[in-house]
TISEMAR-516707 format. One line per field, with one value per residue (C-alpha): x, y, z; residue number from 1. Coordinates in nm, 3 decimals. Example, Ala and Ser with C-alpha at 12.3 -4.5 7.8 and 13.67 -1.06 7.14 Angstrom:
REM residues 2
xx	1.230 / 1.367 $
yy	-0.450 / -0.106 $
zz	0.780 / 0.714 $
seq	1 / 2 $
//
This chain:
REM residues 210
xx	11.694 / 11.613 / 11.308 / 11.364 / 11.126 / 10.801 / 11.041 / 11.277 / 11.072 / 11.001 / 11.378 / 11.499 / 11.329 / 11.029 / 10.894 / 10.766 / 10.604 / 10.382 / 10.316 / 10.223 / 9.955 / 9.865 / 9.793 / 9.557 / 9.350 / 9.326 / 9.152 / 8.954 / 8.822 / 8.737 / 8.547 / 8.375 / 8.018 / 8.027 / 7.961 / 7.764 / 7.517 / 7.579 / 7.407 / 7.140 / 7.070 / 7.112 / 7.001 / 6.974 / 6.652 / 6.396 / 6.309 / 6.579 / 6.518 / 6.850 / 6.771 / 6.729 / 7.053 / 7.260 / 7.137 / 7.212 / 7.533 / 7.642 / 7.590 / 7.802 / 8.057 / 8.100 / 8.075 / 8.399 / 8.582 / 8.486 / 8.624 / 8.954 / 9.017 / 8.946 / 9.115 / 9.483 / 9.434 / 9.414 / 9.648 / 9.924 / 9.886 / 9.948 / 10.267 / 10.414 / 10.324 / 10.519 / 10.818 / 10.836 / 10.850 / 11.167 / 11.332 / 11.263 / 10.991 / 10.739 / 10.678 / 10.374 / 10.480 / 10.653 / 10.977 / 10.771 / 10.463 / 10.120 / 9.890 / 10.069 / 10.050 / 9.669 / 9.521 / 9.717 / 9.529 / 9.156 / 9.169 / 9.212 / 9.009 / 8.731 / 8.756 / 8.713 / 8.444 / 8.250 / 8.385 / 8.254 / 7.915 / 7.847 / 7.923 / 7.740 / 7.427 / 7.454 / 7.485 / 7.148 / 6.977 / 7.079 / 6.925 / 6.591 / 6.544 / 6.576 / 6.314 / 6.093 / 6.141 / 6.110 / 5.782 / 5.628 / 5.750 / 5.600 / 5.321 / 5.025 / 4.935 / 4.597 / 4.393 / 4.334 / 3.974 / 3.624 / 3.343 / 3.010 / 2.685 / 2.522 / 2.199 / 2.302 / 2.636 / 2.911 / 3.219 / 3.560 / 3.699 / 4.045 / 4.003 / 4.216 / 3.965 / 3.676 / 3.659 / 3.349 / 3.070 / 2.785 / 2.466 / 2.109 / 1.846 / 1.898 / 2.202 / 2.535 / 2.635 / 3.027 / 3.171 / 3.489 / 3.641 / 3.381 / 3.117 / 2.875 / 2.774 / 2.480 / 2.494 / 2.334 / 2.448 / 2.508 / 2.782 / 2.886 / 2.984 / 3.191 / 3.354 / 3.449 / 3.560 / 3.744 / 3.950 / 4.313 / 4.272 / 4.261 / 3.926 / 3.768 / 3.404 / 3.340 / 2.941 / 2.646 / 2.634 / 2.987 / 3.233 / 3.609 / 3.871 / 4.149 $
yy	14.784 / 14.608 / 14.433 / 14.153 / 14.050 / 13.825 / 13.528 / 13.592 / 13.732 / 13.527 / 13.385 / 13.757 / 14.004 / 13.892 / 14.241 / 14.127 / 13.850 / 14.008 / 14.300 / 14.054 / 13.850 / 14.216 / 14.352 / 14.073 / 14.061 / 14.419 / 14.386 / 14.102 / 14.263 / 14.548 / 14.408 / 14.182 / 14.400 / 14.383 / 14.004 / 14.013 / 14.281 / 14.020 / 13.727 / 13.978 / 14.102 / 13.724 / 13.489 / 13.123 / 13.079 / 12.846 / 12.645 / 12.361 / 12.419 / 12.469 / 12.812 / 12.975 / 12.845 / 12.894 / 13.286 / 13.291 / 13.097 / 13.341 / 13.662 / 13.538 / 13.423 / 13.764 / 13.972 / 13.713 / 13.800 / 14.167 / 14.073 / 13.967 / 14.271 / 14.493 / 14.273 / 14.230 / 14.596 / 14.761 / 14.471 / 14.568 / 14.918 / 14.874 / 14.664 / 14.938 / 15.175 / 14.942 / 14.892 / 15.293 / 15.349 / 15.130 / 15.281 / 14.973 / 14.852 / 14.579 / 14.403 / 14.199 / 14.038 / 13.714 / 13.758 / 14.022 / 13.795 / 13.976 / 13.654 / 13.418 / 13.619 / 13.767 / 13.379 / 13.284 / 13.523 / 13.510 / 13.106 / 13.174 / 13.491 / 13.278 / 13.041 / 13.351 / 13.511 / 13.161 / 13.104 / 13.406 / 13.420 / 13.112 / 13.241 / 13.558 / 13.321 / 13.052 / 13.430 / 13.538 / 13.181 / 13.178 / 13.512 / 13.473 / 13.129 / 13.277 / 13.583 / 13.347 / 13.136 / 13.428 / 13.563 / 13.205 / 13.183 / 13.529 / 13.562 / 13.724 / 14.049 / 14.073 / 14.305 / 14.591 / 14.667 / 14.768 / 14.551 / 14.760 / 14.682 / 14.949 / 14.833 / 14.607 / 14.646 / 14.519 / 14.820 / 14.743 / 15.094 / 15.111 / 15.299 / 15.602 / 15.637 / 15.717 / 16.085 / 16.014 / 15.820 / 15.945 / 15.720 / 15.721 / 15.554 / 15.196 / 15.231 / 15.454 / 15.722 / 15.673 / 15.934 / 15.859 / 15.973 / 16.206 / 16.009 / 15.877 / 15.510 / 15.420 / 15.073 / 14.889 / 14.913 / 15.034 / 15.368 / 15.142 / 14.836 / 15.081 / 15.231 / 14.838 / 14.783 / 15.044 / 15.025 / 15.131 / 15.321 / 15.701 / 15.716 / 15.938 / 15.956 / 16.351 / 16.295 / 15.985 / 15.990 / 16.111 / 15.907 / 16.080 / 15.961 / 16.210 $
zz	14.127 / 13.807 / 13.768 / 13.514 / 13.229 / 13.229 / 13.167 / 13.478 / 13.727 / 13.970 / 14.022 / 14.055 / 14.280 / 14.524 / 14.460 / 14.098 / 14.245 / 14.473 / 14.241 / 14.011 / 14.207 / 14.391 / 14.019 / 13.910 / 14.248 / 14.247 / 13.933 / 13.985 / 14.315 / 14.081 / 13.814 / 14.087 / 14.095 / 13.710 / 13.739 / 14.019 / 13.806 / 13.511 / 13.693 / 13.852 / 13.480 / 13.276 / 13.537 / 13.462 / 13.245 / 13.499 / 13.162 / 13.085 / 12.694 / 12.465 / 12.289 / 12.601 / 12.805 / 12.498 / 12.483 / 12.885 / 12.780 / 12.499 / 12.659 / 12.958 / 12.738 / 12.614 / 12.920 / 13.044 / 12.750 / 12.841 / 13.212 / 13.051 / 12.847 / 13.130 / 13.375 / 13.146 / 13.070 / 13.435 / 13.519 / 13.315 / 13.353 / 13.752 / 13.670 / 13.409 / 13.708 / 13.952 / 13.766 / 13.671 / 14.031 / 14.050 / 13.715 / 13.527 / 13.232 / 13.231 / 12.926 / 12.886 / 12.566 / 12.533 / 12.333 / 12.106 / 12.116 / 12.238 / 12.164 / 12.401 / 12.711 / 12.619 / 12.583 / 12.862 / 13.097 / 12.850 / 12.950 / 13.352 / 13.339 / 13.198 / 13.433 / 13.740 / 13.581 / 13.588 / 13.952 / 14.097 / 13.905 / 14.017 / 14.379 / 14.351 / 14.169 / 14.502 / 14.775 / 14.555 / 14.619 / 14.920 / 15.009 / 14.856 / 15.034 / 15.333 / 15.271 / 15.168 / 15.453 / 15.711 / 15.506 / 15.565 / 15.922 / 16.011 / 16.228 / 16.013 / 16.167 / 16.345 / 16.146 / 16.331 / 16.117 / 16.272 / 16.059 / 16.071 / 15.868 / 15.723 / 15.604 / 15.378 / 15.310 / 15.550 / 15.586 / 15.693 / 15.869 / 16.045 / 16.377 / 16.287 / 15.987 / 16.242 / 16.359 / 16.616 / 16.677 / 16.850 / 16.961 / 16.786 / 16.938 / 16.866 / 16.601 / 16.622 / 16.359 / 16.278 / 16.128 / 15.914 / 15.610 / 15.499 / 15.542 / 15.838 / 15.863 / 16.034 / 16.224 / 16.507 / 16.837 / 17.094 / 17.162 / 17.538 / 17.264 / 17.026 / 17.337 / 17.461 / 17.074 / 17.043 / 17.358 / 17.392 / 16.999 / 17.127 / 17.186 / 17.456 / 17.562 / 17.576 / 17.642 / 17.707 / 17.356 / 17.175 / 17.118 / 16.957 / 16.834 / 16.994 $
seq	1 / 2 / 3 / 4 / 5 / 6 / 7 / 8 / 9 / 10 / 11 / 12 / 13 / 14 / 15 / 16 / 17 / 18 / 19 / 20 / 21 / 22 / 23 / 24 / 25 / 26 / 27 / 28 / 29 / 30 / 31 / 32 / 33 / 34 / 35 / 36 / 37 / 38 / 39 / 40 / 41 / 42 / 43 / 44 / 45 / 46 / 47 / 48 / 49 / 50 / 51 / 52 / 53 / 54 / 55 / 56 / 57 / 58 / 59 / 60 / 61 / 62 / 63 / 64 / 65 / 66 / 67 / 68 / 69 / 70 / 71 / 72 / 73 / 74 / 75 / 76 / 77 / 78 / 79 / 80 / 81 / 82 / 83 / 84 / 85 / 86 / 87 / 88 / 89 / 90 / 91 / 92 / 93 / 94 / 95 / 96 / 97 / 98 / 99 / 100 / 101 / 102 / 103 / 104 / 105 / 106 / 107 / 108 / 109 / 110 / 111 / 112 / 113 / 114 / 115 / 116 / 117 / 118 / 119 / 120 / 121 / 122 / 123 / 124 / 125 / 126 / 127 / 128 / 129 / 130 / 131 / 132 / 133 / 134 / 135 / 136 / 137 / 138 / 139 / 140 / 141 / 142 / 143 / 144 / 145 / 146 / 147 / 148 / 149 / 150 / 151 / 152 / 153 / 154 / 155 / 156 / 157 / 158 / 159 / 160 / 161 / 162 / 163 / 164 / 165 / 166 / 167 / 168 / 169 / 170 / 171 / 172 / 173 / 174 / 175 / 176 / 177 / 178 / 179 / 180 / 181 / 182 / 183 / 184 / 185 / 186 / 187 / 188 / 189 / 190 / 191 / 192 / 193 / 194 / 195 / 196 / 197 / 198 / 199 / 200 / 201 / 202 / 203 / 204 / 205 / 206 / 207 / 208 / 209 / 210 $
//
């Protein structure tokens, strides 16, 4: 029932083992998103100068030391838990020594926080390659626009913009938005234009947009 010290532990009970190795993933899978939002937030500067890798270098550095804490913290806590639930107590000192044990973990904790920022920084590469790729590859969609010229100006109207258009002599009258355009033409040319958009020819000279 006794779960022996850090010293002991893993040529005593196979329980201690896995609760240890179970404790530090747990944690590590934890405080995962943290340095995933790290790299998101302190990306690699795209300039190679010094003053700007060692600031990108720096703050990293201290967000892994802020892993570590957290990490030998909530890691320790879930092995005092373990042991209490087997009437024994864990100890994370080293015969009454703190330091050993805590720069023990800081050095491999350092070491995963670099790991898995790298991996999260490769999985964010990664991704935006491949938007950019698939926003290159994309076929360009057909624009959909009516080009009129009234008098002198040339007007670019989307079809669902257009409430009617109704024929005047020579020239058609499009209503849309408000406003009516006067252009030349003829209403039988709109109606051909404007084929398969929802609109209906109500009269000779009325054309609607349903």
């Amino acid at each position: 029932k006794t779960l022996f010290p850090y010293t002991t532990l893993f040529r005593s009970d196979p329980r201690a083992a896995w609760l240890f190795e179970l404790s530090s993933v747990v944690m590590v899978t934890a405080l995962a998103p943290f340095v995933g939002w790290m790299v998101w937030k302190v990306p690699p500067p795209p300039e190679m100068e010094a003053p700007a890798w060692g600031r990108v270098a720096g703050l990293h550095l201290v967000a892994a030391v802020a892993f570590s804490v957290v990490h030998i913290a909530g890691m320790a806590a879930i092995r005092m838990a373990g042991y209490a639930a087997v009437g024994s107590t864990y100890h994370f000192d080293y015969q009454g020594d703190y330091g050993l044990p805590f720069f023990y973990e800081l050095r491999k904790d350092v070491l995963t926080y670099a790991v898995t920022a790298a991996g999260y920084w490769v999985w964010g590469f990664w991704l935006a390659q491949q938007a950019a790729r698939e926003l290159v590859e994309a076929p360009a969609a057909p624009d959909t626009r009516i080009e009129i010229r009234d008098g002198g100006r040339v007007i670019l109207l989307e079809p669902a913009q257009i409430a009617w258009i109704e024929a005047a002599g020579n020239y058609v009258e499009i209503h849309a938005g408000g406003a009516a355009h006067l252009a030349r033409g003829t209403l039988a040319a709109f109606e051909e234009r404007l084929a398969g958009r929802g609109f209906l020819r109500i009269h000779r000279s009325r054309l609607v947009n349903r």
